[in-house]
C-alpha positions in Angstrom: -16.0 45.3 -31.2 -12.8 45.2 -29.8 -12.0 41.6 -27.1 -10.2 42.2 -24.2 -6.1 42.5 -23.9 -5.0 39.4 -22.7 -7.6 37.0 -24.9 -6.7 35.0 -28.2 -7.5 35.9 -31.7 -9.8 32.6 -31.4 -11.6 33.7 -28.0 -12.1 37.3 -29.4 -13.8 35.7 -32.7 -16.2 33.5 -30.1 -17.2 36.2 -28.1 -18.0 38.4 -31.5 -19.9 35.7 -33.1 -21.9 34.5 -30.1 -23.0 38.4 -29.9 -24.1 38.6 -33.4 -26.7 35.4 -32.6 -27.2 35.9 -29.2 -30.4 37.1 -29.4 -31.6 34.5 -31.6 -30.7 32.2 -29.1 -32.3 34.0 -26.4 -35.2 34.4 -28.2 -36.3 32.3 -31.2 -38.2 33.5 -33.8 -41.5 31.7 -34.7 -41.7 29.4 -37.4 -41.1 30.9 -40.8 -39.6 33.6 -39.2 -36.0 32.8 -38.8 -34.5 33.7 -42.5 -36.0 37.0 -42.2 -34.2 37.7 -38.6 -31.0 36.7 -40.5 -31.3 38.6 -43.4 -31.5 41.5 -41.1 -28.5 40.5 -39.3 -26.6 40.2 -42.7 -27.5 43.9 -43.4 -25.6 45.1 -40.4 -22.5 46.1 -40.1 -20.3 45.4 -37.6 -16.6 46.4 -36.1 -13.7 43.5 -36.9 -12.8 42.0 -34.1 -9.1 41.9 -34.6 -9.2 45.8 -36.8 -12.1 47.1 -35.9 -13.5 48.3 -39.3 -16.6 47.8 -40.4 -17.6 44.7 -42.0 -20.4 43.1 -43.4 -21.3 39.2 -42.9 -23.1 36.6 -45.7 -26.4 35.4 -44.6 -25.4 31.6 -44.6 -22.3 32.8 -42.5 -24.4 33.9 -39.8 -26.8 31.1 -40.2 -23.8 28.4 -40.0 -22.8 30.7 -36.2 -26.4 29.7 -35.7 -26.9 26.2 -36.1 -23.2 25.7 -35.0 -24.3 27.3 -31.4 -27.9 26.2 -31.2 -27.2 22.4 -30.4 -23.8 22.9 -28.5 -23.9 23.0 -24.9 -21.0 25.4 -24.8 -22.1 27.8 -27.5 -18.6 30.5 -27.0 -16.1 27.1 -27.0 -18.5 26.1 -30.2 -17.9 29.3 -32.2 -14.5 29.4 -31.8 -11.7 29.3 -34.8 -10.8 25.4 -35.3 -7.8 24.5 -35.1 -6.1 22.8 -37.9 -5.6 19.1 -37.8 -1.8 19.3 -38.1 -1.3 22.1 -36.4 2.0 21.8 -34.4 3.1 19.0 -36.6 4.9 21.0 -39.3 4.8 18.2 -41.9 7.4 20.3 -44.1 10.0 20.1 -41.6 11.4 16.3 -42.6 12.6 13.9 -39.8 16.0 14.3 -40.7 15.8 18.1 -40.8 14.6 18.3 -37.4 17.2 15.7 -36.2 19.9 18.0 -37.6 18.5 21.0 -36.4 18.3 19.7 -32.7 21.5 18.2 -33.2 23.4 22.0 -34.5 20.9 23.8 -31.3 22.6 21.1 -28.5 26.1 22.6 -29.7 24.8 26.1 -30.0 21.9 27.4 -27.9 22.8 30.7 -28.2 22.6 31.1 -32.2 19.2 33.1 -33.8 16.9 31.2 -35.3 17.7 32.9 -38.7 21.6 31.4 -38.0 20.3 27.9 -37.5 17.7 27.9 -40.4 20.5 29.3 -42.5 23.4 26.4 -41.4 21.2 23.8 -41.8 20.1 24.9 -45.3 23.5 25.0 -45.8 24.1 21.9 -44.8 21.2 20.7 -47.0 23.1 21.4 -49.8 25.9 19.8 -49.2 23.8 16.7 -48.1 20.9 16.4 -49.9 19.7 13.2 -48.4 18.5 15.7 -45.4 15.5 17.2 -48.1 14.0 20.4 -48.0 14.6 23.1 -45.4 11.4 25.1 -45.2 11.4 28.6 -44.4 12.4 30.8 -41.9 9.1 31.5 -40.0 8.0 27.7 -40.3 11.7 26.8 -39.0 11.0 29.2 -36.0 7.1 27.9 -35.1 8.9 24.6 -35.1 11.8 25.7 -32.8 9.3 27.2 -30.1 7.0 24.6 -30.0 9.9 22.1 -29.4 11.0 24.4 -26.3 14.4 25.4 -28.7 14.6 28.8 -27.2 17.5 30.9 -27.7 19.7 31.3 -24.9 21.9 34.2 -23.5 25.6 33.3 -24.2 27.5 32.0 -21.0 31.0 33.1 -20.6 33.2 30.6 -19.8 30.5 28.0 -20.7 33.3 25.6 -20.7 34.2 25.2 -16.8 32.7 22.8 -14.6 30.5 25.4 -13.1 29.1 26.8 -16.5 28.5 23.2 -17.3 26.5 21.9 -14.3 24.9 25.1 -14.0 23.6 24.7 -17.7 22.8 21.0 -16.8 20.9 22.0 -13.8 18.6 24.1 -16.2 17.8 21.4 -18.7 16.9 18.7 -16.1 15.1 20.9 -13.2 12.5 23.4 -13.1 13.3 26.8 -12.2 10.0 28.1 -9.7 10.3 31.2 -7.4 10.1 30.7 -3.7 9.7 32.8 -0.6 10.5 32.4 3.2 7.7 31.7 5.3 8.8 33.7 8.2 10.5 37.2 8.4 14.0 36.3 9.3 14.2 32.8 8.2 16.1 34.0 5.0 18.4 37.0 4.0 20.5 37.4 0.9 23.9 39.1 0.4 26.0 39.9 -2.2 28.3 42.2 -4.2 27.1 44.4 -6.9 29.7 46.6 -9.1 28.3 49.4 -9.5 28.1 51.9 -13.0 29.5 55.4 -11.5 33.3 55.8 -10.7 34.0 57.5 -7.6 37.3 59.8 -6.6 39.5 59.0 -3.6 41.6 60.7 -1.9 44.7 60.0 -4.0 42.9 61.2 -7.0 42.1 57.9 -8.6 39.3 57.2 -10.2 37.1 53.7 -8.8 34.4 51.5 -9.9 33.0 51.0 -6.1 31.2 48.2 -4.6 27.8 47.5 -3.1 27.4 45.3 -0.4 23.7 44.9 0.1 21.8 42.1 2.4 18.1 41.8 1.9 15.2 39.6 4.1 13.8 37.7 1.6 10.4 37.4 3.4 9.8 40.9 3.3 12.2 42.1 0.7 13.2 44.8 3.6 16.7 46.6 2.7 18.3 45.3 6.2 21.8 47.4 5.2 23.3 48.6 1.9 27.0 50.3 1.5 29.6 50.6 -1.1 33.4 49.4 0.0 36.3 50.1 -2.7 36.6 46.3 -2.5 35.2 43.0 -2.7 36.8 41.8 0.5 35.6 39.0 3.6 36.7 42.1 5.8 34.2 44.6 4.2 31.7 41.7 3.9 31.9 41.1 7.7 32.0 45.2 8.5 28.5 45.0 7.0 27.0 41.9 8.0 28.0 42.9 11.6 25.7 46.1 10.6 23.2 44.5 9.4 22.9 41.6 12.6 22.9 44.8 15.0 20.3 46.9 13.1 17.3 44.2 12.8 19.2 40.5 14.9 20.2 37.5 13.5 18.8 35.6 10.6 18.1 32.1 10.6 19.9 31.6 7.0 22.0 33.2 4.7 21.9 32.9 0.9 25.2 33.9 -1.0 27.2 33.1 -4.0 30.6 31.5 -4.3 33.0 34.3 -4.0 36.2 34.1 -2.0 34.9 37.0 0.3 31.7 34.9 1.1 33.7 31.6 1.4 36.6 33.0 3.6 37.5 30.9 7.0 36.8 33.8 8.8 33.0 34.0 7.4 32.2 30.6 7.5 33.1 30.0 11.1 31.4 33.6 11.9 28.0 32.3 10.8 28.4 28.7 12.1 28.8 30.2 15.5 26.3 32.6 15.6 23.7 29.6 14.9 23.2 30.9 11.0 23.1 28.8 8.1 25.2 29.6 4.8 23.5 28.3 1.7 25.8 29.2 -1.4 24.0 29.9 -4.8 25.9 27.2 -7.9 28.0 29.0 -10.1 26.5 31.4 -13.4 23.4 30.3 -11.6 22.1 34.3 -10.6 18.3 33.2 -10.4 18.8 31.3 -7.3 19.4 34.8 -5.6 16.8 36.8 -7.8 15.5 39.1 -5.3 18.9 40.6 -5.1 19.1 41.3 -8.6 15.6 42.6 -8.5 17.5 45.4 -5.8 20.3 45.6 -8.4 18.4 46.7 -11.3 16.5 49.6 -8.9 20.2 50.6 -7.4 20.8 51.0 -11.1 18.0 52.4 -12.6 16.9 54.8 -10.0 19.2 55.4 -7.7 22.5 56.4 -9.8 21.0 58.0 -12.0 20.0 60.5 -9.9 23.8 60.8 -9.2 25.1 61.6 -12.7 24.9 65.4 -11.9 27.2 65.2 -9.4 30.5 66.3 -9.7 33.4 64.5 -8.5 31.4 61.9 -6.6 33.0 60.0 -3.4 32.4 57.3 -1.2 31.0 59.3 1.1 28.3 60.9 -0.9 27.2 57.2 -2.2 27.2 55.9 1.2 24.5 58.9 2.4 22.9 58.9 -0.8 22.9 55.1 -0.8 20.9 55.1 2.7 18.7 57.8 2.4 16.7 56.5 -1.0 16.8 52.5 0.5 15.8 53.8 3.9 13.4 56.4 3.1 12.1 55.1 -0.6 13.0 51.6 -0.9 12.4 50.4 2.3 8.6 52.5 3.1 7.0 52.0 -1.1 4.8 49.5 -1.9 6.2 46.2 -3.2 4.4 45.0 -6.2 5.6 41.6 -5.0 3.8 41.6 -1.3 1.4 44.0 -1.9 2.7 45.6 0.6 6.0 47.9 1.9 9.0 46.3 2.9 9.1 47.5 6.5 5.4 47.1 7.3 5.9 43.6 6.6 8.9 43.5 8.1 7.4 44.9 11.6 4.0 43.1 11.0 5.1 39.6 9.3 5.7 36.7 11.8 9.5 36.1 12.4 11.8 34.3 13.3 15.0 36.4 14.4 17.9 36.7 17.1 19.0 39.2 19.0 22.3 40.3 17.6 25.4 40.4 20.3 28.0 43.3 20.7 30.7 44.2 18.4 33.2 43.1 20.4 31.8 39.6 20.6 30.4 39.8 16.5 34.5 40.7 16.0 35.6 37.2 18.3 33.2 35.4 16.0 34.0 35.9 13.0 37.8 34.3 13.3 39.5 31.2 12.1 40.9 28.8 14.1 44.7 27.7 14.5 46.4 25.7 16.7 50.4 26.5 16.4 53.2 25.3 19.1 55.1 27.1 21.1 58.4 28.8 20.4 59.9 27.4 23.7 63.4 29.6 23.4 61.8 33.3 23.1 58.0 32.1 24.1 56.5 32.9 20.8 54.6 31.7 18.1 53.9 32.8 14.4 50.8 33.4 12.4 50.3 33.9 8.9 54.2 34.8 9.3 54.1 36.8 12.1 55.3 36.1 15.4 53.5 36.7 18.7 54.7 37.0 22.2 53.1 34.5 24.8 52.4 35.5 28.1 54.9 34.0 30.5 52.3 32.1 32.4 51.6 29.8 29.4 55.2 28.8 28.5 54.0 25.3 30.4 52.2 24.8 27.0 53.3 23.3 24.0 50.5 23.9 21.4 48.2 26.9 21.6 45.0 27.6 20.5 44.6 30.9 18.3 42.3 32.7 16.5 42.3 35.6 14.2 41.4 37.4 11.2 43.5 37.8 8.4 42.4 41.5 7.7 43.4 42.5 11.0 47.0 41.4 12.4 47.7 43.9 14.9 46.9 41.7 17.5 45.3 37.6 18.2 43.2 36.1 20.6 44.7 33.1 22.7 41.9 30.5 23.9 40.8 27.7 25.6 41.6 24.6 22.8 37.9 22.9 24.5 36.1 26.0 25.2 36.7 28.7 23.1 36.8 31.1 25.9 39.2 33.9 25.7 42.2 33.9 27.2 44.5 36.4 26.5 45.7 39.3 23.8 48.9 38.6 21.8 50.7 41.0 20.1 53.2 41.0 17.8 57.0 40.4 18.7 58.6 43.9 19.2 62.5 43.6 18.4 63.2 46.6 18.8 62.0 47.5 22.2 63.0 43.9 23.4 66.7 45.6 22.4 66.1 47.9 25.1 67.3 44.9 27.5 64.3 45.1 29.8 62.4 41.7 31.0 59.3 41.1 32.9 59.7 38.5 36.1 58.5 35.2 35.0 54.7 34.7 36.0 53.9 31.7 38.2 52.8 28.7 36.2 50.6 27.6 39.3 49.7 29.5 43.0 50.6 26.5 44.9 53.5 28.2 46.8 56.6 26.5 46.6 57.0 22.6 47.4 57.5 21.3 50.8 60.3 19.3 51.7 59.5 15.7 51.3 62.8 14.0 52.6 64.0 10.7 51.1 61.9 9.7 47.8 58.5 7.3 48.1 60.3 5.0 45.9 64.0 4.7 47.9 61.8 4.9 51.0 60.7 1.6 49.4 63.3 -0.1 48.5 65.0 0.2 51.5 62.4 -1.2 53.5 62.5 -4.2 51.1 66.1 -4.4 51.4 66.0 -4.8 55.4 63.1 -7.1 55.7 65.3 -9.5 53.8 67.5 -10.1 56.5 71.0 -10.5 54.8 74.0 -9.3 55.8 75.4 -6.2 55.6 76.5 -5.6 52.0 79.2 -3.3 52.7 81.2 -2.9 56.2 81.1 0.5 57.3 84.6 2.8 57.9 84.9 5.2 59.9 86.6 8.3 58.1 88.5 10.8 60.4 87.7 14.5 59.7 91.4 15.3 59.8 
């Protein structure tokens, strides 16, 4: 009799002994009659429950299952293997030997268990007040049943964000989660991936994957490899993704600079999306996305080893065509379901995306930088910009840009935002050239009429004859020989 997969050695042995007597119990024998039914159960054979071999039981054997499971009023739970007294206690293991081996695993959580049984024991005999170190298998019973698992070693365990990101694991439970609403959570991030690719310079590249995924329904909203980890490449396919399915309501990243640039941040704030960034050597906040990783890797590129001389190109179609067309349409063991069916079916919570024109004006950082009054200019990032004429009234000007793309800034509103005009870098050589634009009108209020004496000397004059003084002066007439 062989117990199910999943069930203990102790549940298996139940479930065998409570069929051996079962049908004693279901039906008693009469009176004098109950050592023959046993001695014709003790002649049987039967198959091991943890083997399966044939074996033969002794007639008090079966007749202890009995009485065990007459009286219980749980008779499987009854027939169960009992557990020892001091099981879990590991008496061997000395009070001092587990201090020191708890001690040597707080310094060093990724050794083996056969490397910390093997220090302490040599520290046991260079201390002998410590006593006996048991043996290897007791040591690692005792280890698991303390929760001393082995741990994968950290690099750079020693910064601040190794530390707090291993002191965030020993004092908080790790649980998986999942947005209620299609929409109300996406993931991006950078994946390196394992197949070089050729340029067109002949160079050899390790290429990168951007990839964003919804984490409601795991739905592959874009996925493209750049050459480089960059806050430019990041926003070229954010921007795709946004116009493809809308606007999320949140966005889960890590801490690199291309997530964290100015340009990004203030992208997302004013499209009404929250950033939440994952804490550092922390990469089961953002799970799901190494979940897409490990099928990019396992599936996907190697289905690309054949080809020869790969490029960007080739990815990039072959990259969209298996998350599209596989990815996106199998069932998820996760949701039972595929990705885009809940996607399309699941209750959401998303945008519509805007243009790319008005995506591009969002994601910029601010500036304000004053005005170069001599040559109406001003420089950015070390470049300098020509100011419409009709501005030169200003003395600070409102900017913004992004840093990937100089070839030309946008001038606004310091209170609104709105655009208001297109600078362009200062060109010194075609200024050479000696050509110059009229100067625009500041205002369209014509020019001033003529207001005769000044409010104030009108004033003052007025004053001066109501005092009734004499003249100050005597006039002289002046010839106009």
């Amino acid at each position: 009799m062989k117990g199910h997969k999943d069930e203990s050695s102790r549940e298996r042995w139940a479930r065998f002994r409570f069929s051996v007597i079962g049908p004693l119990l279901a039906a008693p024998p009469p009176t004098g009659q109950l050592r023959a039914e046993l001695q014709q159960l003790a002649r049987k054979a039967y198959r091991h429950p943890e083997t399966g071999a044939p074996t033969c039981f002794g007639l008090s054997t079966i007749e202890r299952w009995y009485y065990a499971a007459r009286e219980a009023r749980d008779p499987v739970t009854e027939l169960k293997n009992r557990r020892r007294k001091d099981a879990g206690e590991h008496p061997s293991l000395g009070l001092l030997v587990r201090q020191a081996f708890r001690a040597q695993y707080r310094e060093h959580k990724s050794w083996s268990y056969r490397l910390h049984c093997d220090n302490v024991r040599a520290l046991a005999e260079a201390q002998p007040e410590l006593g006996r170190v048991p043996s290897y298998e007791v040591v690692r019973r005792w280890m698991k049943s303390q929760g001393l698992y082995r741990q994968r070693r950290r690099r750079h365990r020693h910064t601040a964000g190794a530390l707090l990101a291993e002191k965030r694991l020993e004092c908080l439970e790790v649980r998986s989660y999942e947005a209620e609403y299609v929409g109300g959570l996406w993931h991006s991030d950078f994946h390196s991936g394992s197949l070089p690719i050729v340029t067109r310079k002949g160079e050899w590249l390790i290429p990168q994957l951007h990839g964003v995924l919804d984490d409601c329904s795991r739905l592959g909203c874009h996925a493209q490899w750049y050459l480089a980890e960059t806050s430019e490449n990041y926003f070229h396919g954010m921007s795709q993704a946004f116009q493809k399915w809308g606007l999320p309501r949140a966005l889960m990243n890590d801490n690199g600079g291309a997530e964290t640039a100015a340009e990004i941040e203030q992208g997302l704030t004013e499209l009404g999306i929250i950033q939440e960034l994952t804490l550092p050597y922390s990469p089961y906040q953002n799970a799901k996305q190494e979940v897409f990783w490990a099928l990019i890797e396992g599936r996907l590129l190697p289905m690309l080893e054949g080809v020869k001389d790969l490029t960007l190109q080739q990815l990039n179609e072959a990259t969209l065509a298996f998350v599209t067309m596989e990815y996106n349409r199998a069932v998820h063991s996760e949701i039972g379901t595929s990705p885009l069916k809940r996607f399309l079916e699941h209750k959401n919570v998303l945008r519509d995306s805007p243009g790319s024109d008005e995506l591009r004006r969002c994601f910029q950082m601010k500036a304000s930088r004053k005005q170069r009054r001599s040559d109406g200019t001003l420089t950015v990032e070390g470049i300098r910009y020509e100011i419409p004429s009709r501005f030169r009234h200003l003395e600070r000007l409102s900017v913004r840009y992004a840093r990937w793309d100089m070839s030309s800034i946008d001038l606004v509103d310091e209170h609104t935002g709105v655009p208001l005009a297109t600078l362009y870098p200062l060109n010194k050589t075609r200024n050479a050239e000696g050509e110059r634009r009229r100067l625009e009108p500041v205002d369209n209020g014509g020019p001033p009429p003529a207001s005769g004496t000044a409010p104030l000397l009108r004033k003052l004059l007025a004053e001066y004859s109501a005092l009734g003084l004499p003249p100050a002066y005597l006039p002289k007439e002046e010839n106009d020989e």
